[in-house]
N, C-alpha and C positions, 0 to 999 in steps of 0.2 A: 719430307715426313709430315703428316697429319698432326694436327692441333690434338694433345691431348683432352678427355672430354672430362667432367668434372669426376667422375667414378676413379679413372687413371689418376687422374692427381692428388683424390683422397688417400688410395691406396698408395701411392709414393710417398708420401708423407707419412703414412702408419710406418708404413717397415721401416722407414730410416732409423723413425723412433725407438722401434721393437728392436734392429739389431744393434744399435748404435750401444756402448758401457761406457762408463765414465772413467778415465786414468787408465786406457792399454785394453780396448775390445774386448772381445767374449771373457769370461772367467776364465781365471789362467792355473793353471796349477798354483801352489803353494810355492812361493821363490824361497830359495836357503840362504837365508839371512845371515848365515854364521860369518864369524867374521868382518862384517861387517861396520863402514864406522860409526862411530856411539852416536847419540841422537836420544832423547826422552822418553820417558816409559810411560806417557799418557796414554791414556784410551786412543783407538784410531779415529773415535770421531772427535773427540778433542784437537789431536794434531789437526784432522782434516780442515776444522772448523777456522785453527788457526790460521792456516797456511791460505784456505779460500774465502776468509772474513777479515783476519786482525793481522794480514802480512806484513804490514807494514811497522807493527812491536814484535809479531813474532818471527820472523826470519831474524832480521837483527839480535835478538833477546836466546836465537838456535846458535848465530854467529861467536857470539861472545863466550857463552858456554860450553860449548862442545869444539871450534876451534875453525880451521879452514874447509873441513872437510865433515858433513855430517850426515847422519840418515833421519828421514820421518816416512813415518808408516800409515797412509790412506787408505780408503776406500776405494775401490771395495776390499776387502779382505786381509789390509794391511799391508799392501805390497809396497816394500820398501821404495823410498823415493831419496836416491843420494843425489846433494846438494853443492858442487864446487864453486868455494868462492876467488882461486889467484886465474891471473890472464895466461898459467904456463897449463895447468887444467882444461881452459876454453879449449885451448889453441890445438890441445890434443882430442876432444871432443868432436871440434870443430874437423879435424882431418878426418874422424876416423871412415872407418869403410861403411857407406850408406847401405849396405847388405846385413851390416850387423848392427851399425845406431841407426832406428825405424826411427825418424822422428813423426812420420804418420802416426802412431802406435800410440806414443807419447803425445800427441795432440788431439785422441780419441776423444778426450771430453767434449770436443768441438761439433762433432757428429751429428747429432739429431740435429743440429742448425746448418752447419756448414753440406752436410752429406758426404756420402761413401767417396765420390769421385772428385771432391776437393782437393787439390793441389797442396795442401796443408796436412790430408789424412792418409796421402797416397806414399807408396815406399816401391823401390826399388823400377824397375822397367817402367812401370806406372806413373812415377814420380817423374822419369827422366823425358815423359813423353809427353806427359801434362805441360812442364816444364819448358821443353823446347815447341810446345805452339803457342802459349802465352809469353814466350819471349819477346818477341818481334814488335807485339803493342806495349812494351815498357822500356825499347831499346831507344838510344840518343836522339835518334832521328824521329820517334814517335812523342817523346816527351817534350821536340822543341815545337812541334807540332799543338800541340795539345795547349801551350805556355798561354795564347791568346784566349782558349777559353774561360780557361783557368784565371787571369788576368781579367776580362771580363767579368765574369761571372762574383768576382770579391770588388772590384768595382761596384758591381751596381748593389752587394751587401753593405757595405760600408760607408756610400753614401744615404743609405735609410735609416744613417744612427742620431740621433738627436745630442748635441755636443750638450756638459754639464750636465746630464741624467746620469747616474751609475747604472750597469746592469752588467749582468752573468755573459763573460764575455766565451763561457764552456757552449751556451744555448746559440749564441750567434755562429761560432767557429764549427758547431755541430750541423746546424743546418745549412754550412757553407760549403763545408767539405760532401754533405751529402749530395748538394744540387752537383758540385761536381762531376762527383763519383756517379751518378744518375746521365751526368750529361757527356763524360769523358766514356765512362766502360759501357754504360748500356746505350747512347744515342737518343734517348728518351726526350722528346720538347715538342709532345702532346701537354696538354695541361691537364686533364682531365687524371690521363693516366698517374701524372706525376703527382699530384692530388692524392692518387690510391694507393703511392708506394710510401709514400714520407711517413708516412703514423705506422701503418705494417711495419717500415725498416726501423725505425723508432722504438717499436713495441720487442723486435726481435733486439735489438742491441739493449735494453734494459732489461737482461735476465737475471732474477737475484742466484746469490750463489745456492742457496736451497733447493730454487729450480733444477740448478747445473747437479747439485747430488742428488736429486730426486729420478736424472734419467736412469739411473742405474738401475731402478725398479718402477717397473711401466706399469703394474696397477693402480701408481701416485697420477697417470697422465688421464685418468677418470675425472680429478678432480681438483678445484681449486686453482693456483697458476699455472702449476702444470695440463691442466687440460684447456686454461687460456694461453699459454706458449703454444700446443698442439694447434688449434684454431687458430690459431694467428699467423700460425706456418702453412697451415691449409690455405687461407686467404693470400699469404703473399705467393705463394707456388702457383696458384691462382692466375694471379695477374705478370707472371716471371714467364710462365710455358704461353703464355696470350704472347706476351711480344716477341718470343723466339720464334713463335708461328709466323706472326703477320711480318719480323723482319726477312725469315727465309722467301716469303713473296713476293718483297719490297724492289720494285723496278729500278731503283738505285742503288742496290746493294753494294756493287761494284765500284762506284765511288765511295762512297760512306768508311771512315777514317776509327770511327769507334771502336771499341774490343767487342763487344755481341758480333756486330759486320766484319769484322777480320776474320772471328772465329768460325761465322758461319761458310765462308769465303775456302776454308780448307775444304778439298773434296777426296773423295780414293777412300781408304782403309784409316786413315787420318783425321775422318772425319769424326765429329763429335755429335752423340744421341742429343738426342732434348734433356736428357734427366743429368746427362755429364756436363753442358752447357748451364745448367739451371744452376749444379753444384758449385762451378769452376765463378760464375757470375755471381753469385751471393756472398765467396770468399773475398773475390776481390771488391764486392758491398762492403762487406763486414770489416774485412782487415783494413781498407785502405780509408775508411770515413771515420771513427772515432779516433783510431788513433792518433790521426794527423790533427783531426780537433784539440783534443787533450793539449797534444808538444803546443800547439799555436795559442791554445786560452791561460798555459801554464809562462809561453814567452809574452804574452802583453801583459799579466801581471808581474813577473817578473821586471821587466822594462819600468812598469809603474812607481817600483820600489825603489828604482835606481836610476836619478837624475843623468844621473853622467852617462850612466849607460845608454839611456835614453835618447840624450842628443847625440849618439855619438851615430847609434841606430838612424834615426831622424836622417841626420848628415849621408848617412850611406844608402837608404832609399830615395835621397834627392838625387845624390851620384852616381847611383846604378853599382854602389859597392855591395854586387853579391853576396860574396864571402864572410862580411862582415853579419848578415842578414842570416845567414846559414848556422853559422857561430851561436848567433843566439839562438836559433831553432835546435841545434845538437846538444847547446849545455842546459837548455829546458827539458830534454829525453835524458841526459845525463843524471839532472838533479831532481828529474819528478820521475821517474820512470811508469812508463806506459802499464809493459807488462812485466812480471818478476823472473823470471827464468824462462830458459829455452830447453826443451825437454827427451829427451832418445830414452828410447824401449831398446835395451838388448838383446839380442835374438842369441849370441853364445857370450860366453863369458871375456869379460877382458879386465886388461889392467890399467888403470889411470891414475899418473900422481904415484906410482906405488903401491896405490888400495886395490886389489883383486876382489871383481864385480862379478856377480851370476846370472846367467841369464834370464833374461824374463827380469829385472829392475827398472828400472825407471831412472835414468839421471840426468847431467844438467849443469850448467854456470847457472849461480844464482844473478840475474843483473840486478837485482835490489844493491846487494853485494858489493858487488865489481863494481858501481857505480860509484857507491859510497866508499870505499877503503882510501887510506890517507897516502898508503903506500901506490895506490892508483891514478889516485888525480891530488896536486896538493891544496890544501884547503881544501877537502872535497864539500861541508857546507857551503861554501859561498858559490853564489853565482858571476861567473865568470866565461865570459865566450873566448875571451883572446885567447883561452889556453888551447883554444882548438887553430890557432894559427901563430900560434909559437911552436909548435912541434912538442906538445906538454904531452898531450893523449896517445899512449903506447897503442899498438897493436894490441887486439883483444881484451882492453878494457874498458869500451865504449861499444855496450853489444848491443843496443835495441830492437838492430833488424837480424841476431843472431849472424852465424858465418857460415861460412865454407857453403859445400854445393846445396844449402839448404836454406842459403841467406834468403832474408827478403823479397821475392821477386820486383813490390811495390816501393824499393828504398827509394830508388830514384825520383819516383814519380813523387814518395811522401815529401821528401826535399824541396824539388822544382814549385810545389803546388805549397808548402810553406813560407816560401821565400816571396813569392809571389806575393802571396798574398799578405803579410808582411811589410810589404812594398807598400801594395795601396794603402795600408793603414795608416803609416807614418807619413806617408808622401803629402796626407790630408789633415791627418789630427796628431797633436799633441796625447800620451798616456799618462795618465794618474790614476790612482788609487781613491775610493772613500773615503774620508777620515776614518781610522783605527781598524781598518780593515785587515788581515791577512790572511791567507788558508791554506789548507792542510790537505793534503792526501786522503781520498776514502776509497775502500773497495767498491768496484759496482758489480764486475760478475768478474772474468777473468782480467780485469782490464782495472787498473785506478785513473779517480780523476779529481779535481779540485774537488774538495767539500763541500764550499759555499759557491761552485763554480766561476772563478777566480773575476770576481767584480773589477769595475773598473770603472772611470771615467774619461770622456773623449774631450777635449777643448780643442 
């Protein structure tokens, strides 16, 4: 296939825009609400506001009120959006038949960035085929593969850190995980090129939520951030269809271990366009690089706080104690949680929990939720990793990479490349805290991350 020219690429990036809606594709009929369970009678852009600004007071502050099971009503048009908070809800969610919970449908917000042929927006035979050719670059044998880059690559981050300076250890873990994610899925170590992806992929993963409801009406993408997201996406699609060009010509292809080279590697009927490659490639961008930052800048301040924790860490990156290393990376997704819920579009009606749902809803475990309840994890404020190796953590109440045939594809990989990295940090320095330092939670777009991006000190 031919190198798209820049006219093709502009026009890829208009229509994604134009058909992409926020919360469930095209406008959908009016869902029958009736029956439905209770949930607040504010305006729907109030809820929306809530739920995509202030989740972090108002999920909790929906919890309390309304009980385990509630509805809020978005944009566009108020389409109910039910909310399950126990692990016997997931677990039913989590099974149900991928024919009738879309969770493509229910991750449409993601669209104008991620695109149509994302692996995250796809449902049903689409889903399962996306699925089974990006298996193979995140299965056991690919991620031990992978270990020494990954190992590397936070080596040589973590030796450029000045011991006794405090700094934002969210900006180091972000641009860590991206060289990664740049050097693990796309094969990228041009310098030049890497140069012109880092501020594009940068500029794409800092979309405010305004942006995120501003897709739903494309006259907004005229002007202002939204017509600097457009531009931005133009530029990076830009330099995303340049290197699927020049890799499909690349006289080594054939050896080359990357996920671009793997993918390009499948031939027949199986094979993958430029514009499916560019989608599938920017998913695993996006999903796989903030959020492993976040768990990792969230576990070394966490570590900071806790002496004992600390050494005990320390002890287990000198020992090669995995497990122990891991422990702190899950009960950091545990207790900060990345993203708040995991989301399915109904295509007919069913029953969950009891509560009879109509089709065309939107529902979901909340993991804000499920994270926090007491009856889930005990003490669920403190932070505590051994509970992840005492057998404390039930089934389905530790969701961050969601479940069943929808989980994660990148769990693994988030893991392996947290522990790692993890590793070098302790193996080298001591973690502290600023004096009087601590932080909090803030939205950034679909994603939360430290506030003051969880400072630290290295000795």
């Amino acid at each position: 296939m031919t190198a798209l020219d820049q006219t093709e690429i502009a026009d890829l990036t208009a229509r994604r825009f134009e058909r992409m809606r926020p919360f469930g594709g095209e406008r959908a009929p009016r869902v029958d609400a009736t029956g439905l369970p209770p949930g607040p009678h504010w305006p729907v852009w109030a809820q929306s506001a809530g739920l995509l600004r202030f989740r972090h007071w108002f999920v909790p502050h929906m919890w309390r009120t309304y009980g385990d099971v509630f509805t809020l009503r978005i944009v566009p048009g108020g389409r109910p959006l039910v909310l399950f908070t126990r692990p016997e809800h997931a677990k039913e969610i989590f099974a149900g038949d991928p024919e009738i919970f879309h969770a493509g449908k229910g991750n449409a917000i993601l669209g104008p960035i991620m695109g149509e042929h994302s692996l995250l927006l796809q449902d049903s035979s689409e889903h399962k085929r996306a699925r089974a050719l990006l298996m193979p670059a995140f299965n056991g044998a690919a991620l031990r593969g992978y270990q020494s880059v990954v190992g590397r690559l936070a080596a040589e981050e973590v030796d450029r850190w000045t011991p006794g300076v405090p700094f934002r250890s969210l900006d180091r873990m972000n641009a860590l995980t991206l060289e990664v994610i740049l050097r693990v899925v796309f094969g990228v170590t041009d310098e030049g090129r890497l140069a012109r992806l880092r501020p594009l992929v940068n500029q794409t993963v800092d979309v405010s939520p305004a942006v995120l409801l501003g897709w739903g009406y494309p006259f907004l993408q005229r002007f202002g951030p939204w017509k600097a997201t457009v531009d931005n996406q133009r530029r990076l699609d830009e330099v995303m269809y340049a290197e699927i060009a020049e890799r499909r010509a690349a006289p080594d292809l054939a050896e080359r271990t990357d996920v671009l080279s793997r993918l390009l590697r499948v031939e027949g009927d199986d094979g993958l366009s430029d514009a499916e490659l560019r989608d599938q490639l920017v998913t695993l961008l996006l999903a796989g690089h903030e959020t492993t930052a976040t768990a990792l800048a969230w576990s070394l301040h966490e570590l900071g706080r806790h002496p004992d924790l600390r050494a005990r860490a320390r002890a287990a990156a000198a020992s090669g104690d995995d497990d122990f290393l891991e422990a702190v990376l899950k009960e950091s997704m545990r207790l900060h949680p990345v993203i708040p819920m995991v989301v399915r579009h109904l295509m007919k009606p069913v029953t969950i929990g009891g509560v009879d749902l109509p089709a065309g809803a939107n529902i979901g475990p909340s993991i804000l939720i499920s994270h926090a309840r007491a009856d889930n994890h005990r003490d669920p404020q403190a932070f505590r990793p051994e509970r992840f190796l005492e057998g404390e953590v039930a089934t389905n109440t530790w969701i961050p990479f969601g479940g069943g045939v929808r989980r994660c594809i990148g769990a693994g990989f988030s893991l392996m490349e947290g522990v790692a990295v993890l590793r070098e940090v302790l193996q080298r320095y001591d973690v502290t805290l600023p004096a009087g330092v601590t932080d909090y939670p803030r939205v950034r777009n679909i994603t939360s991350v430290p506030r003051h991006g969880a400072r630290i000190v290295v000795v």
